[in-house]
C-alpha positions as CSV (number, residue, x, y, z in Angstrom):
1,X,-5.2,-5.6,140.1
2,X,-4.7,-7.9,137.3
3,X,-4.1,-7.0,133.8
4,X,-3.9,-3.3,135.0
5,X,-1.5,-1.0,134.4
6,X,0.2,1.0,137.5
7,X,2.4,4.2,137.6
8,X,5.6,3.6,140.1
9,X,5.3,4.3,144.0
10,X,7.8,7.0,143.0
11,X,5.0,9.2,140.9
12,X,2.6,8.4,143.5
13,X,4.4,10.1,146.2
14,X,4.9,12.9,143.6
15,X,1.5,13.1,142.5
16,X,0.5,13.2,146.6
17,X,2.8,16.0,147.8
18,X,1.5,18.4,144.2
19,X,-1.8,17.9,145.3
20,X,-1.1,18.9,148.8
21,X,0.5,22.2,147.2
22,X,-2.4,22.7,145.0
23,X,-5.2,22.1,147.7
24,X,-3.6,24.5,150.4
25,X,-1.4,27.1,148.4
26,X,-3.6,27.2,145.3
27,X,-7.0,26.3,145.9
28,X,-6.7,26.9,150.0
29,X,-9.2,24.5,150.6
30,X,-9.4,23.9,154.5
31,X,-12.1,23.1,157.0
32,X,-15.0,23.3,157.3
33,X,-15.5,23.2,153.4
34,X,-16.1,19.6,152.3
35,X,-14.5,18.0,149.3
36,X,-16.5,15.3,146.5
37,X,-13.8,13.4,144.0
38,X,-15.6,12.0,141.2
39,X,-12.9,9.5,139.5
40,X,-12.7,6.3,137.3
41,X,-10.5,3.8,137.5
42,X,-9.8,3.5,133.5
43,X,-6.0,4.8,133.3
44,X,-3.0,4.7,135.2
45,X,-2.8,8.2,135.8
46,X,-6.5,8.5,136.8
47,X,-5.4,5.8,139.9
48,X,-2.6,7.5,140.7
49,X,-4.0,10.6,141.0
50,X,-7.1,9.1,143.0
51,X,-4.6,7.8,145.6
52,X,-3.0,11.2,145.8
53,X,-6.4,13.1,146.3
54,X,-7.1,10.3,148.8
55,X,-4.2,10.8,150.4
56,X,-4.6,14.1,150.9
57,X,-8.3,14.3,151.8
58,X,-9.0,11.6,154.0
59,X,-12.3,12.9,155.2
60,X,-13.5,13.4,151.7
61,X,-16.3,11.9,149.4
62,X,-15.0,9.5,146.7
63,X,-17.6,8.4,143.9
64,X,-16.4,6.1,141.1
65,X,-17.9,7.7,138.5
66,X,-18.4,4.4,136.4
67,X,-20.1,2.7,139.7
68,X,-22.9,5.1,139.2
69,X,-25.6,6.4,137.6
70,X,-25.8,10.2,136.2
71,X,-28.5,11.1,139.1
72,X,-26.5,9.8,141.5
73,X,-23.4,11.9,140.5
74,X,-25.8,14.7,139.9
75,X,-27.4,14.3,143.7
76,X,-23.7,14.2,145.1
77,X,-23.3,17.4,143.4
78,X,-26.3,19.0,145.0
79,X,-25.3,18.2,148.2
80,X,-22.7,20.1,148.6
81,X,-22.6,23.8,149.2
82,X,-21.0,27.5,148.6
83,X,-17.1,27.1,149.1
84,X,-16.9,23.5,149.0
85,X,-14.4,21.4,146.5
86,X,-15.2,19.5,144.1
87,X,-12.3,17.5,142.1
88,X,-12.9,15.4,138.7
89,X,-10.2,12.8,137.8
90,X,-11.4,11.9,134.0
91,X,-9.5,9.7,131.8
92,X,-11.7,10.5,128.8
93,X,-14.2,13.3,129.4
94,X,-17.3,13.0,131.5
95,X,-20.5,12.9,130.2
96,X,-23.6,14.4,132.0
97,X,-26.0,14.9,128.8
98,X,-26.1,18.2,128.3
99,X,-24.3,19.2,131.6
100,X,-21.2,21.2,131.3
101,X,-19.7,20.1,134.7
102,X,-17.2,22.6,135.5
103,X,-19.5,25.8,134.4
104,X,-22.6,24.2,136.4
105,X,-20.7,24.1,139.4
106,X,-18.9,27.1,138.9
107,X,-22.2,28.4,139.3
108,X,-23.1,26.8,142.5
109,X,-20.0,29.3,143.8
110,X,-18.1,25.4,143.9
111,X,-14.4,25.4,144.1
112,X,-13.1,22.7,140.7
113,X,-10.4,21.1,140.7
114,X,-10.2,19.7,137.0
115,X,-8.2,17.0,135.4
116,X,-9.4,15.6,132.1
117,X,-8.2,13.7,129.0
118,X,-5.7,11.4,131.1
119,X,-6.2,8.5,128.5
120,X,-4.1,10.6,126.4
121,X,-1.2,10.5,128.6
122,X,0.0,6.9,128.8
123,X,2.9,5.4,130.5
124,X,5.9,8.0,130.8
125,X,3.6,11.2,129.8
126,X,2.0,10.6,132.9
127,X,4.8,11.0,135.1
128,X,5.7,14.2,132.6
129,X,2.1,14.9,133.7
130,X,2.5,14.6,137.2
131,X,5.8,16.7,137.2
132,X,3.5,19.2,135.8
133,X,1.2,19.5,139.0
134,X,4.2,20.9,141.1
135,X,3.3,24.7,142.2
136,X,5.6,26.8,143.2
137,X,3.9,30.3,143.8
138,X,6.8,32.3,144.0
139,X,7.3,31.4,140.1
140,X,3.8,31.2,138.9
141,X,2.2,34.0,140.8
142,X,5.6,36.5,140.5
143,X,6.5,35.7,137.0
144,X,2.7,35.5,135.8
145,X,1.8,39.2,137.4
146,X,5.0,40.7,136.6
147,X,4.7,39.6,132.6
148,X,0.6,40.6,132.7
149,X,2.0,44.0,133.7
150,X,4.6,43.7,131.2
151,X,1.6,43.0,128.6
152,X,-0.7,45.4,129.4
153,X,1.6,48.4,129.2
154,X,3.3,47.1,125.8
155,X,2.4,49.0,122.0
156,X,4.7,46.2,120.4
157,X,5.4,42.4,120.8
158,X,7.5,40.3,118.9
159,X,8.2,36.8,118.8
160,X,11.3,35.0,117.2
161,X,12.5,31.6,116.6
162,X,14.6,30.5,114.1
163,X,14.3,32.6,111.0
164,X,10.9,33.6,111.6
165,X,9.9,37.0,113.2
166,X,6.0,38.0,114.1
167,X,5.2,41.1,115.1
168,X,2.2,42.4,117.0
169,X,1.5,46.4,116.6
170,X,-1.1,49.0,118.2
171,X,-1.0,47.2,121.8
172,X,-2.1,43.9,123.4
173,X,-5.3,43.4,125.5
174,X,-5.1,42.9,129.2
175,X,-4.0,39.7,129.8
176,X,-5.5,36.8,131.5
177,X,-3.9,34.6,134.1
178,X,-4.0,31.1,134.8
179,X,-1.4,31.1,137.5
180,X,-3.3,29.2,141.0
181,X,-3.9,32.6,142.4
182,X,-7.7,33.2,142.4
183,X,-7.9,36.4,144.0
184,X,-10.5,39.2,142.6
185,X,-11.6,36.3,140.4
186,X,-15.2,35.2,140.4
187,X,-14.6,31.2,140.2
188,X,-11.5,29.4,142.5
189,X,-9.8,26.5,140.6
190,X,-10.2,25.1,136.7
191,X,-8.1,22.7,134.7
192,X,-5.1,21.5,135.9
193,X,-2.0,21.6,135.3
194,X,-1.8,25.2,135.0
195,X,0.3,28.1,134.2
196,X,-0.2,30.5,131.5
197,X,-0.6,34.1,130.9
198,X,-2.5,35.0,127.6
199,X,-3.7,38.2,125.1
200,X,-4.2,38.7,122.0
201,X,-4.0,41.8,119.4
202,X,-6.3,45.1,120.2
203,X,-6.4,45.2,116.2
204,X,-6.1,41.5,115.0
205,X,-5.1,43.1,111.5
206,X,-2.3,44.4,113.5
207,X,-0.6,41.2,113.0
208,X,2.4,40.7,110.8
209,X,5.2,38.5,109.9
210,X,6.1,34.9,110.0
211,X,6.2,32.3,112.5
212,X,7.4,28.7,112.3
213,X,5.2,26.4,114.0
214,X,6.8,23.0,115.7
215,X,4.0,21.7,117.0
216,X,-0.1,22.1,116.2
217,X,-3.2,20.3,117.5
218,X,-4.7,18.1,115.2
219,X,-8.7,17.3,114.4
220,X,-8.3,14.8,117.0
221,X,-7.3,17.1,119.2
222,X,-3.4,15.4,119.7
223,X,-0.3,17.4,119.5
224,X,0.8,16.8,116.3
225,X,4.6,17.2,115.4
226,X,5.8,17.4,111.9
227,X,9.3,16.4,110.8
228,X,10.1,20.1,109.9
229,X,8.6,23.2,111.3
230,X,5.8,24.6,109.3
231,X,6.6,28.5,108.9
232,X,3.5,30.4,108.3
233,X,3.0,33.7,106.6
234,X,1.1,36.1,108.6
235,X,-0.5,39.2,106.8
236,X,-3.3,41.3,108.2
237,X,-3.5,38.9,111.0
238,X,-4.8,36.1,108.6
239,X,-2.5,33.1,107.5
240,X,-1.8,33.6,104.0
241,X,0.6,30.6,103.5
242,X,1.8,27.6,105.4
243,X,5.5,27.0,103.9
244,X,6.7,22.8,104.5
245,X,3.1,22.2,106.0
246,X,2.0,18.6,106.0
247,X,-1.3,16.9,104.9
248,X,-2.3,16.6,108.7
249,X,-1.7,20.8,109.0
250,X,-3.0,21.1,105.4
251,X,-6.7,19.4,106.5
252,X,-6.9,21.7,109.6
253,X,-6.4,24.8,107.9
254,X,-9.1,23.8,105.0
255,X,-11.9,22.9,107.5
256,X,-11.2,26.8,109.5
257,X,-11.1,28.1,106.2
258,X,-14.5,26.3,104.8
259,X,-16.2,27.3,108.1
260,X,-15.0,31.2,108.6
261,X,-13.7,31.8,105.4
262,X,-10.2,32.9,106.7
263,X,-7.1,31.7,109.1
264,X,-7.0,34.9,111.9
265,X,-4.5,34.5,114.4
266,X,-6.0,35.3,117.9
267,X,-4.2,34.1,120.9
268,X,-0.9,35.4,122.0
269,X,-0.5,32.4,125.0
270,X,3.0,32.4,127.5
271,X,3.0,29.0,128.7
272,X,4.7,29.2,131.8
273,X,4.6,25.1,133.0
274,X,8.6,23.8,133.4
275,X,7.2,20.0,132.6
276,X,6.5,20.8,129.3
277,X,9.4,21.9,126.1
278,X,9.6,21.7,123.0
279,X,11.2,18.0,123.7
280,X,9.3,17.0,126.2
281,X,5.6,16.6,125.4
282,X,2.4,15.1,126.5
283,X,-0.2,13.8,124.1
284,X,-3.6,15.7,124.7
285,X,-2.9,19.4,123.5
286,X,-4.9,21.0,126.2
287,X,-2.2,19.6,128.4
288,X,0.8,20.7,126.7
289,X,-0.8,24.2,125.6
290,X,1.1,24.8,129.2
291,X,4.5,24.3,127.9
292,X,7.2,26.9,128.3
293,X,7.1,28.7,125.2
294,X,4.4,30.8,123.4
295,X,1.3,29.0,121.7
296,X,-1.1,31.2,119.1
297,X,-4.5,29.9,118.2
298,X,-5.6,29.9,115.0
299,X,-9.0,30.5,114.0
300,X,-11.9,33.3,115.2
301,X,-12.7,31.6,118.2
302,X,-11.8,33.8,121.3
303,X,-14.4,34.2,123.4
304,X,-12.4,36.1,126.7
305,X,-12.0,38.9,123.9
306,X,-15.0,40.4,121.9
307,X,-14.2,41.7,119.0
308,X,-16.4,43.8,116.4
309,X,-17.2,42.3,113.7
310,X,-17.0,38.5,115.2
311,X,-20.0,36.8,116.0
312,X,-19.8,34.1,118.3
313,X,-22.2,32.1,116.7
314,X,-20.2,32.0,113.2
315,X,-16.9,31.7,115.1
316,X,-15.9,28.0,115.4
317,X,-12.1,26.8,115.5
318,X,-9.5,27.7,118.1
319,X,-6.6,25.9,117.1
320,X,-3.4,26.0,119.4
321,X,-0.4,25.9,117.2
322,X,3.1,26.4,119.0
323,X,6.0,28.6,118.0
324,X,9.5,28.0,117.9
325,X,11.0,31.1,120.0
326,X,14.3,31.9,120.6
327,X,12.7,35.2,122.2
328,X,10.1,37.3,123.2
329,X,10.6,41.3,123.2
330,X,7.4,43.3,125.0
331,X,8.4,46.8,123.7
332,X,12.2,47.0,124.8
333,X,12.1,44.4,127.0
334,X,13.6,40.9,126.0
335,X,11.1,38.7,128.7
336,X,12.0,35.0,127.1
337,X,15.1,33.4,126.3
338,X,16.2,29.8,125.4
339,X,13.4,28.2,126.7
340,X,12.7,30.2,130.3
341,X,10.9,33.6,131.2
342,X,13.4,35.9,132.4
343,X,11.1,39.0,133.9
344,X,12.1,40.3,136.8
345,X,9.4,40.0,139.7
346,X,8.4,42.1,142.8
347,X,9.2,45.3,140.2
């Protein structure tokens, strides 16, 4: 098409043999369950991946998301049933008024496939994009169970990187995976690319140390890099002080702090996604929070964990900021090391 922009046949072929993987390993969609993509043709990515998904379901329904109107999408929805897939390929973020897509069809016991924000991801972060698709159970399923286990048996955590050393006491809670393997769980699928395990402190105020931070997500919701790690002080959970912090870091700890009144660290994330380093980013932040490394949020949003004494209604701000780390000790056990998880599965 003319004046469009195109990813190479190479990244297609990629892009069609992940989604194969993610379909049958991940998602194990099969017949008779009947699959609706909703797409738009805005990026690059969003084509490629289109083709890929077309590739792969031949039989499907395709809707072009900006060729219709919301009731139309909405019908298309409705008509399909218990078990079914449902995939949205969104290059912004689609709008349904008040509709939350993937929740609503959660609900309708839907499988959701979900990719979102590929505008973000131009030219070559696409293709770092794509990489990230691959899934290979053996590592996302053995090294994600074997480090929840790891997690939820640990009274001490520590991450370092570089100078910095933060320390989590009194225990972790159970930790969440995001690994393609959908077993016990009540809804089969989510946002894509995946992999990540993730906690957070039994006792926020549990939470001590410092932590230099190479990479945080801005108020646009962007990875933002500054020149020089930020190294934040961490006392009683809360950030006390952001040493070499940049206007950009400076505005997005003054709005959490106008709105909650503090900076509390909550998430403890393990990104377990191989596409994604320190060096090699994407652009959109929910993306990258995937990376292979540890991410923390800042701010009193966490709503997988209740905690007293946090109202959900007050608490506003979940901020992903990422960690340099050199390591990662759960109790006595060393479980990351220059830039790979190292736990021992099937154990």
């Amino acid at each position: 098409m003319p004046g469009m922009d195109f990813l190479p046949s190479s990244a297609v072929a990629a892009a069609t043999a992940h989604v194969r993987d993610i379909l049958g390993i991940a998602i194990e969609h099969a017949a008779p369950a009947r699959a609706l993509v909703v797409f738009d043709t805005r990026t690059a990515l969003s084509r490629a991946l289109t083709e890929a998904y077309q590739a792969n379901l031949p039989d499907g329904r395709f809707v072009d998301f900006d060729a219709v109107t919301a009731d139309e999408v909405h019908a298309a929805f409705r008509a399909m049933v218990a078990g079914d897939l449902v995939v949205l390929i969104q290059s912004t973020n689609f709008r349904l008024e008040a509709f939350r897509i993937r929740v609503e069809l959660f609900k309708l016991g839907l499988k959701v496939v979900e990719h979102v924000h590929l505008s973000r991801m131009p030219g070559a972060q696409g293709e770092a994009y794509i990489e990230a698709l691959a899934y290979d159970p053996a590592y996302f399923r053995g090294v994600g169970h074997r480090l929840k286990a790891l997690i939820d048996g640990a009274a001490r955590a520590v991450v370092r990187g570089g100078d910095a050393e933060l320390v989590f006491e009194g225990g972790l809670e159970a930790a969440k995976l995001n690994v393609g393997d959908y077993s016990g769980m009540n809804n089969v699928g989510g946002q894509f690319p995946i992999g990540e395990v993730f906690t957070e402190a039994r006792d926020l105020e549990a939470v001590n140390g410092r932590v230099q931070v190479h990479v945080f997500g801005d108020t646009n919701y962007r990875v933002n890099r500054p020149d020089t790690p930020i190294t934040l002080i961490v006392e009683r959970g809360r950030v006390v002080e952001a040493l070499d912090s940049t206007p950009a870091f400076d505005e997005v700890l003054a709005i959490i702090r106008a709105d909650e009144g503090e900076v509390w660290v909550r998430e403890l994330g393990f990104g377990m996604n191989r596409a994604f380093t320190r060096e090699r980013r994407v652009d959109d932040i929910g993306t990258y929070e995937r990376m292979c490394g540890v991410h923390l949020s800042l701010g009193a949003k966490h709503g997988v964990y209740p905690k007293p004494g946090f109202k959900r209604k007050d608490a506003r701000y979940h901020i992903d900021v990422f960690a340099v780390t050199d390591e990662v000790w759960l109790d006595g056990v060393r479980v990351y090391r220059d830039g790979g998880w190292e736990v021992r599965t099937g154990s």
